[in-house]
C-alpha positions as CSV (number, residue, x, y, z in Angstrom):
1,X,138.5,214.9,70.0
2,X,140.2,211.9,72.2
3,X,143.5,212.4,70.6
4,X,143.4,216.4,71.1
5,X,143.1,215.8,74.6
6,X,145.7,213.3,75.2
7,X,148.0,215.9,73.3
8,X,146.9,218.3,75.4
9,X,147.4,216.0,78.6
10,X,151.3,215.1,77.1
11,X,152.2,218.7,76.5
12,X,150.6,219.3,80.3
13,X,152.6,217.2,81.8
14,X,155.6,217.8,80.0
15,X,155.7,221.6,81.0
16,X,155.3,220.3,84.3
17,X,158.7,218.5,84.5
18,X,160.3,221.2,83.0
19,X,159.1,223.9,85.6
20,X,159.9,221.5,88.2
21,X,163.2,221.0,87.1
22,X,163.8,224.7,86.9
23,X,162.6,224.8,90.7
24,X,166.0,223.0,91.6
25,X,167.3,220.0,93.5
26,X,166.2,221.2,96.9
27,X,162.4,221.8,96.2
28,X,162.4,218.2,94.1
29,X,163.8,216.6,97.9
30,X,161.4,218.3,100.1
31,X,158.5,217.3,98.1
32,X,159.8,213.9,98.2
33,X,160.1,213.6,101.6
34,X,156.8,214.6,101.8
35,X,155.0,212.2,100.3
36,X,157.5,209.9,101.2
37,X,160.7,209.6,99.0
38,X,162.2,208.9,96.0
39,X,165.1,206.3,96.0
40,X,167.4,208.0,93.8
41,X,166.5,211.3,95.5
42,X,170.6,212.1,95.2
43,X,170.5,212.4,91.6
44,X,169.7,215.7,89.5
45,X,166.6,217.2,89.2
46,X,166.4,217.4,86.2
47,X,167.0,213.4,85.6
48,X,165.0,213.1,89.0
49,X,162.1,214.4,87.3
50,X,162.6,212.5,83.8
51,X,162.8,209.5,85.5
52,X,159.5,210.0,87.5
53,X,157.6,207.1,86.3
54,X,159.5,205.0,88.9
55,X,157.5,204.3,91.5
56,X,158.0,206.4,94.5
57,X,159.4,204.2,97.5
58,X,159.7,204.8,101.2
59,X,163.1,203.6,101.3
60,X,164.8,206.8,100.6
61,X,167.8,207.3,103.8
62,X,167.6,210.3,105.7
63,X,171.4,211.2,104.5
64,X,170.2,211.2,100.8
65,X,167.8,213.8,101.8
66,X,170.1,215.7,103.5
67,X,172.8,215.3,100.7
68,X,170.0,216.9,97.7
69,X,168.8,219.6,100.2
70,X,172.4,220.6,101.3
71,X,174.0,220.9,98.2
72,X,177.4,222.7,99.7
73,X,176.5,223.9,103.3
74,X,178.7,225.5,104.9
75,X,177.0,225.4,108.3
76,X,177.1,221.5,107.7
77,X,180.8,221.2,107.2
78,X,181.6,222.9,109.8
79,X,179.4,220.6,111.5
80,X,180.8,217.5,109.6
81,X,184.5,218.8,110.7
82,X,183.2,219.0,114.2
83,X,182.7,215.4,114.5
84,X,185.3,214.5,113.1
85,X,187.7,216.3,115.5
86,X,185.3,214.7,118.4
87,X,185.1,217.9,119.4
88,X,183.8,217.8,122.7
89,X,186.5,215.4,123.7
90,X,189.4,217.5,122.3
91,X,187.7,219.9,124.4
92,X,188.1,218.1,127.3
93,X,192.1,217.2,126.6
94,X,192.6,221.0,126.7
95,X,191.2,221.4,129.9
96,X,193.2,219.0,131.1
97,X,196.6,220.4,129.5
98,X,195.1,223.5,131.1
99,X,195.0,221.8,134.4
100,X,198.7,221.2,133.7
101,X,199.7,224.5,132.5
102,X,198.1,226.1,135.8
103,X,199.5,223.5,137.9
104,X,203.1,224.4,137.0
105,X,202.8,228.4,136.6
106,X,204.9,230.3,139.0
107,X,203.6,233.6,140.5
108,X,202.0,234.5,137.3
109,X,200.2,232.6,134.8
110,X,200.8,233.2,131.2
111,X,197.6,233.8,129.8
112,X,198.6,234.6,126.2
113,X,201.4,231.4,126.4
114,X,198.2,229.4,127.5
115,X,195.7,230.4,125.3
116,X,198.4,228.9,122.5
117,X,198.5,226.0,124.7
118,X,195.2,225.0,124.5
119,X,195.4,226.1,120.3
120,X,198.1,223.7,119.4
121,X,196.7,220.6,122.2
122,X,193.7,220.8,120.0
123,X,195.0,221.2,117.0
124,X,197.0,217.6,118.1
125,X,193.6,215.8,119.4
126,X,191.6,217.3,116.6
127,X,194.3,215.6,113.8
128,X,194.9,212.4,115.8
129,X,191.0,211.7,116.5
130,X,190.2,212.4,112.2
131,X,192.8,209.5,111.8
132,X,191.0,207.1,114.3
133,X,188.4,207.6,112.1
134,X,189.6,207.2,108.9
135,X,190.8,203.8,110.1
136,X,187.6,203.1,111.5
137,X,184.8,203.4,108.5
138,X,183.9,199.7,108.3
139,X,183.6,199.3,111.9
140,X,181.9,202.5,112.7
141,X,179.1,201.8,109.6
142,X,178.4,198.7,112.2
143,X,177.7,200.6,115.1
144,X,174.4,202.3,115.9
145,X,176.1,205.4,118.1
146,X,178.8,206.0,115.3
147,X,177.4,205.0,111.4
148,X,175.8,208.8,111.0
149,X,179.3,210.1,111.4
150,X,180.7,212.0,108.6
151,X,182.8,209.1,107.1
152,X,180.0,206.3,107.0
153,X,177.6,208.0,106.4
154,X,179.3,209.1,103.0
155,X,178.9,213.3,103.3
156,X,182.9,213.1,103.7
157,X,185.9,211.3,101.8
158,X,188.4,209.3,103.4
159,X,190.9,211.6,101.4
160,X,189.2,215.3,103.1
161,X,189.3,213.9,106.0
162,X,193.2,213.0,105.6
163,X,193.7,216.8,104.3
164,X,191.5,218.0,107.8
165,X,193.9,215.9,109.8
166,X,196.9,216.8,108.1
167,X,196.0,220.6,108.3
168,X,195.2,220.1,112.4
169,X,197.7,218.2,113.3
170,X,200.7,220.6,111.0
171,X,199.3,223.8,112.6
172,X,198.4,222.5,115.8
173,X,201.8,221.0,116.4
174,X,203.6,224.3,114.9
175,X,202.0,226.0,117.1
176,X,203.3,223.9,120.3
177,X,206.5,224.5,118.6
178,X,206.4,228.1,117.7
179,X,204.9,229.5,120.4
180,X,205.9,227.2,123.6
181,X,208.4,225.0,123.7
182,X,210.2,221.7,122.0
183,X,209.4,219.5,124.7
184,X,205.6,220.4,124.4
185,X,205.5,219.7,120.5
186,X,207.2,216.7,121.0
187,X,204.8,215.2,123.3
188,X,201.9,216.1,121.0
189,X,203.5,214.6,117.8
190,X,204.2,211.5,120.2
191,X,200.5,211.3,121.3
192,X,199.2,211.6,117.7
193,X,201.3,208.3,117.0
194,X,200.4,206.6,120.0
195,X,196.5,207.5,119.5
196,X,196.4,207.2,115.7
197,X,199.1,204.2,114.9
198,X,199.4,202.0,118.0
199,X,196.0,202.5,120.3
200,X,193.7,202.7,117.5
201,X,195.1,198.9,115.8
202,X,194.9,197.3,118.9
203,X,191.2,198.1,119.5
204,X,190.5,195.3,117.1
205,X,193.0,193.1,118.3
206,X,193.7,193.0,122.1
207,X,191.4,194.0,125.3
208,X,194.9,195.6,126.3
209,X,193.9,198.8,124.0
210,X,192.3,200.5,126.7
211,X,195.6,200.6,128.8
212,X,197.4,202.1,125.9
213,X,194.6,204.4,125.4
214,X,194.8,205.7,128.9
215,X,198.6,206.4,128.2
216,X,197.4,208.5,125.3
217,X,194.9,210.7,127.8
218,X,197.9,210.5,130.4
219,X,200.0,213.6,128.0
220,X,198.2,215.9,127.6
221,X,198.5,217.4,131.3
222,X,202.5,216.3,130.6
223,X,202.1,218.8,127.8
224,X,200.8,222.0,129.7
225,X,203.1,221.3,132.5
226,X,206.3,221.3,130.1
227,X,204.8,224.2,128.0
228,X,204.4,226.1,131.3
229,X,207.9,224.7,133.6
230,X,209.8,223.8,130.5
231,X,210.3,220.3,132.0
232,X,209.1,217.5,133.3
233,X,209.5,217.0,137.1
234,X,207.5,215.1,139.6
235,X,204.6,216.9,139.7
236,X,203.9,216.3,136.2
237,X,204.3,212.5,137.1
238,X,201.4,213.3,139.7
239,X,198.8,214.8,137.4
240,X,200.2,212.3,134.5
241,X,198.7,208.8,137.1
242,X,195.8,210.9,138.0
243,X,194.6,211.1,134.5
244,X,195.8,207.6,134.0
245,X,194.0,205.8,136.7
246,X,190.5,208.0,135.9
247,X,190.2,206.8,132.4
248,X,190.0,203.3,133.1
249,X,186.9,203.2,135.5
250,X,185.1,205.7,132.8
251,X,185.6,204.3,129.9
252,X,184.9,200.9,131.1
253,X,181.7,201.8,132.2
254,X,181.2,203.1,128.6
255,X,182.7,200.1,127.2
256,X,179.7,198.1,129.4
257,X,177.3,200.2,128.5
258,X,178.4,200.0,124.7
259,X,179.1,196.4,125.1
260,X,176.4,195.5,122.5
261,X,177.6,198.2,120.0
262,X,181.5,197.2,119.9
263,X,181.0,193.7,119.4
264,X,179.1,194.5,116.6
265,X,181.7,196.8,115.3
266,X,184.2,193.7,116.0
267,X,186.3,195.8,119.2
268,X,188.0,194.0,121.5
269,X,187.0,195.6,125.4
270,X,187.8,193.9,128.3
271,X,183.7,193.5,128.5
272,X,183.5,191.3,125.9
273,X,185.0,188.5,127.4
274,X,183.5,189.1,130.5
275,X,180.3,187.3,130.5
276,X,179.0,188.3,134.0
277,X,180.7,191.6,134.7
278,X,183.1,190.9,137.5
279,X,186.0,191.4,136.2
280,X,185.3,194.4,134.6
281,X,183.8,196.0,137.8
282,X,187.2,195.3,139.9
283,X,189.2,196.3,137.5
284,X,187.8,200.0,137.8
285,X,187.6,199.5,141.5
286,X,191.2,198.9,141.3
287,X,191.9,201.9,139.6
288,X,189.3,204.0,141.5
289,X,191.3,203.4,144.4
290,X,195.0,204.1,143.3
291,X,193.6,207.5,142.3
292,X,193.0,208.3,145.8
293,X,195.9,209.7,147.3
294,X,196.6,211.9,144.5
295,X,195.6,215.1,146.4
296,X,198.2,214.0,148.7
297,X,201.0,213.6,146.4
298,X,200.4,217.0,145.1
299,X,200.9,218.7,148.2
300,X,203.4,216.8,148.9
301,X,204.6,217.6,145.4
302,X,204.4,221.1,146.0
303,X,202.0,222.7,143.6
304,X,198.8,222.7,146.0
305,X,198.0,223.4,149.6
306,X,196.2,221.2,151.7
307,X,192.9,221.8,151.4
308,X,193.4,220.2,148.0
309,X,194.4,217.0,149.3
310,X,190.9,217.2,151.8
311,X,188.9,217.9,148.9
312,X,191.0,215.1,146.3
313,X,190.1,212.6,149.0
314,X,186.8,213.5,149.1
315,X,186.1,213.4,145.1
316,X,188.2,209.7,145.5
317,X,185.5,208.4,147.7
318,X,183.0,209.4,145.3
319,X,184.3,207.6,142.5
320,X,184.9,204.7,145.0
321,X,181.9,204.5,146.0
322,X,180.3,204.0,142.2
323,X,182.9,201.8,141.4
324,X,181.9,199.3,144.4
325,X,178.2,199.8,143.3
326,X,179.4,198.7,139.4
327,X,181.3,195.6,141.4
328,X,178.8,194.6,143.8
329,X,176.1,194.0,140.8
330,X,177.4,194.7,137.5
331,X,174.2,196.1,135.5
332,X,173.5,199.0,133.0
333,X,172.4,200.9,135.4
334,X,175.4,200.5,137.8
335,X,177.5,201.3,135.0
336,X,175.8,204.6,133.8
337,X,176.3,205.8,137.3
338,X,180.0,204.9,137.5
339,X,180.3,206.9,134.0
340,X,178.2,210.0,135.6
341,X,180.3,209.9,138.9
342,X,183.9,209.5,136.2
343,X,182.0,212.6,134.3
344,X,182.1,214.7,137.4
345,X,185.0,213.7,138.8
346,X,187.3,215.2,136.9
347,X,186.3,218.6,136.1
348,X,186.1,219.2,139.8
349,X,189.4,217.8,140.7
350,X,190.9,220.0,137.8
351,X,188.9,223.1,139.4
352,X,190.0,222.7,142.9
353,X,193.7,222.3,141.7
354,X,193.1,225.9,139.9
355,X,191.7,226.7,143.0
356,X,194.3,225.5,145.5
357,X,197.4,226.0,143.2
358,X,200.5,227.5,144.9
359,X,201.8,229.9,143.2
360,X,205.2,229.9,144.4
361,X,205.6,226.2,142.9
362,X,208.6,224.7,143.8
363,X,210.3,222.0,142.3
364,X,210.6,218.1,144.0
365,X,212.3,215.5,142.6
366,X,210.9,212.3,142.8
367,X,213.1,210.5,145.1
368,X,212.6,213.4,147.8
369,X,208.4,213.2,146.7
370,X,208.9,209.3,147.9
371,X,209.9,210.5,151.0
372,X,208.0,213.3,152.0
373,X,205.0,210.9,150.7
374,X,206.5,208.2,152.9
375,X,206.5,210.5,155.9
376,X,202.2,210.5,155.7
377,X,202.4,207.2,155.9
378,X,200.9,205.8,158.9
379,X,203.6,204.1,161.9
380,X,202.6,200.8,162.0
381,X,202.6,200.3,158.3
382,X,205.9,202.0,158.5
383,X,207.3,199.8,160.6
384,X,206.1,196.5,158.9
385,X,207.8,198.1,155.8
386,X,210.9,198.6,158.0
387,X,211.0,195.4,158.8
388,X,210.2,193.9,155.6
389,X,213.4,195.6,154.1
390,X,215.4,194.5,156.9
391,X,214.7,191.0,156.3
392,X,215.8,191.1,152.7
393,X,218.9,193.1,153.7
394,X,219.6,190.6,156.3
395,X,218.9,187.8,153.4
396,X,221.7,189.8,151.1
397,X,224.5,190.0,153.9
398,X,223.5,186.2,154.9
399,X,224.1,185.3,151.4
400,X,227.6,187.8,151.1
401,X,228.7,186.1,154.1
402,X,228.5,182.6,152.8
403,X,230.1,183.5,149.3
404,X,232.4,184.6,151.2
405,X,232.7,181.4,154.3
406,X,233.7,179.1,150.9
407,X,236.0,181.0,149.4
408,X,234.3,181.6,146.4
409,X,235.6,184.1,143.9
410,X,234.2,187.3,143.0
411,X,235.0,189.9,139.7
412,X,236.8,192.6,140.9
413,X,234.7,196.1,140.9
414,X,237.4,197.7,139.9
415,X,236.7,199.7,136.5
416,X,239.6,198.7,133.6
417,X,239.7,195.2,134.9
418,X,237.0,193.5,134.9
419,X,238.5,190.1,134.1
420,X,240.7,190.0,136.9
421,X,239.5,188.2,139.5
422,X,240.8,189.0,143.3
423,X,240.6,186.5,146.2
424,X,238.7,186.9,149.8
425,X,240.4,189.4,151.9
426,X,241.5,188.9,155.4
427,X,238.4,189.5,158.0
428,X,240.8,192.0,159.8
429,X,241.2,193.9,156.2
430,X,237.5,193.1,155.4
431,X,236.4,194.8,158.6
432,X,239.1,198.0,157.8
433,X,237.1,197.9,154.8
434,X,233.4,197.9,155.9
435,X,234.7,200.9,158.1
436,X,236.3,202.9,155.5
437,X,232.8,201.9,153.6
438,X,230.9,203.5,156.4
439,X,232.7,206.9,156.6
440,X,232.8,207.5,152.8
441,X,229.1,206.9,152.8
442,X,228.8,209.8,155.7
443,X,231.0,212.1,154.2
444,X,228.7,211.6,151.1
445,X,225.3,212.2,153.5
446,X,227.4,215.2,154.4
447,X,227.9,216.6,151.3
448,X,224.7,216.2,150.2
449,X,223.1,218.0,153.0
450,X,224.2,221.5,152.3
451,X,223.7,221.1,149.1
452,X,220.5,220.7,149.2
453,X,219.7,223.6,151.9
454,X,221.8,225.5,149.1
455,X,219.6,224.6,146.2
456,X,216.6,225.8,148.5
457,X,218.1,229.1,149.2
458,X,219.1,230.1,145.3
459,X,215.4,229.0,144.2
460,X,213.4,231.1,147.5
461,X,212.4,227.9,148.8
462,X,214.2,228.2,152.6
């Protein structure tokens, strides 16, 4: 009677794992989880079920769960590909080749040439972000804020991600190609080497990464402006610095908030070597303050009106002002507000430029940008500058006069020989020839004048 009921019991039980392993993986995994995990949860269901006399154990990760319940999940590969591409700060180095694009539009704006713009830019961040982190599974395993990313936590390859990366980066920068111009796919192929080959290495290696990383968020605005002008030209350089000189009081407030989190993935930031903060809090001061008179420059650049510089000035003082909280007492809660005043910074500079754009851009090239920047410059500085360059012109002709008191032989200037060597002239012939000097150099002035006023007329700008 004993032994019918064991049988009984056996054939019970063995039905039971059979129905259970019909049921599927994902049933099998939810159950688990329920009463609290099985540590080979990732395995079959079938096997999962015939290996059932294993003790269940609490030590099952939530990414083995999610692997048995998945299976292939569409909705979580797009979501997998979504982090890879970081996509919320591709998203953000569109809007900012966007800013660009605007910024050098004429009278219209291109909104179909744009729209392919902002396609191929983040095609170009999408592929060179993938790379950083293919490069970076061990170290982002070791860090808390990036181990659940596709990579380490094991739902992706290292050789998918390589094909993502290789398909963004080929379409996006075919794209850039295709549809705007050379220059612009040029500057993205440049910037996926620079983030991907160059910035990414030195993370590990130098505190001098973050420089070269600001470089990299430097193009992208290069990028809309050449897609949009088809060159380069000083306003370009203007937007170019802006984005330069934001990046480095944002990310190193991030880098001293993360301070903790990229030692332990073995990053070198300039916060790591600085014990009490200082030095990291003055250098974004620094850098908060040569962003300020960028509102300036691009009026006087030519592709905004005033109220832009007002408002620039305004957003400057802002970021100042967090910056010299971060550097007065360097804490964790300074830094966060540095990083929220960086976050909000930028998207309002880039809307009032949309805002105050002019659409009749004219082009300035950079020496006449110096002077009309030059010309804002307050009158006493001006004149201390005036006389500062004086004195090392007076230095230069003080030193020309005494080559010249000894006797001492110069190379002649003339081009074809070189190796001659000509003897001091009389002062009566050196005089005829500071004269002669004088008048070509006015003729040239001259010359120049009209042209310019000419180059005005052709181009509307008179």
């Amino acid at each position: 009677m004993a032994y019918s009921s064991q049988r009984y019991v056996k054939q019970l039980i063995t039905q039971l794992k059979w129905q259970l392993a019909k049921v599927g993986a994902d049933s099998v995994a939810g159950a688990a989880s329920e009463v609290g995990g099985i540590r080979h949860c990732g395995l079959l269901g079938k096997r999962l079920i015939w290996t059932s006399r294993t003790p269940l154990s609490s030590s099952v990760t939530r990414a083995d769960v999610d692997r048995v319940q998945a299976g292939f999940n569409f909705r979580r590969l797009i979501n997998d590909y979504k982090q890879l591409s970081k996509f919320k700060l591709s998203s953000l180095v569109v809007l900012t080749a966007s800013a660009g694009f605007v910024a050098a539009s004429g009278d219209t704006i291109d909104y179909e040439k744009l729209a392919w713009t902002c396609l191929g830019t983040f095609g170009a961040a999408a592929c060179a972000n993938t790379l950083n982190q293919v490069y970076e599974v061990a170290n982002d395993r070791l860090m808390s804020r990036t181990r659940n990313r596709p990579l380490p936590a094991g739902r992706l390859g290292r050789l998918h991600a390589l094909a993502f990366a290789l398909a963004c980066g080929t379409a996006g920068l075919w794209v850039l190609y295709d549809k705007t111009n050379a220059t612009t796919a040029a500057l993205g192929a440049a910037n996926i080497l620079l983030y991907a080959a160059i910035y990414t290495p030195l993370k590990q290696v130098t505190i001098a990464n973050t420089w070269v990383g600001a470089v990299v968020g430097a193009i992208p605005p290069l990028m809309g402006w050449a897609s949009a002008a088809g060159q380069l030209d000083a306003g370009a350089a203007v937007l170019a610095a802006a984005l330069f000189f934001w990046q480095m009081p944002h990310f190193l407030a991030l880098a001293w908030l993360c301070k903790a989190d990229y030692m332990a993935g073995g990053f070198r930031m300039l916060s790591m070597v600085d014990a009490t903060g200082r030095r990291t809090a003055f250098t974004a001061l620094r850098h908060s303050l040569y962003i300020a008179p960028v509102g300036l420059l691009a009026v006087q650049a030519g592709f905004a009106s005033e109220p832009f510089a007002w408002e620039a000035a305004g957003l400057a003082l802002y970021l100042v002002y967090g910056s010299t909280q971060f550097a007065r007492q360097p804490s964790q809660a300074s830094a966060r507000k540095l990083f929220k005043s960086s976050l909000l910074y930028l998207p309002l500079l880039l809307a009032g430029l949309a805002a105050h754009r002019l659409p009749n851009r004219h082009d300035v090239d950079l020496q006449l940008l110096g002077k009309r920047t030059l010309d804002c410059v307050p009158l006493g500085l001006r004149a201390q500058l005036g006389r500062a360059c004086g004195a090392v012109e007076e230095a230069a002709v003080q030193l020309s006069d005494t080559l010249v008191a000894n006797n001492i032989k110069c190379p002649s200037k003339a081009y074809g020989d070189s190796e001659e060597l000509h003897t001091t002239p009389h002062p009566q012939q050196q005089q005829q020839h500071q004269e002669d000097e004088q008048e070509d150099e006015q003729e040239d002035e001259d010359e120049l004048k009209p042209t310019l006023w000419e180059d005005m007329a052709k181009s509307g700008r008179a």
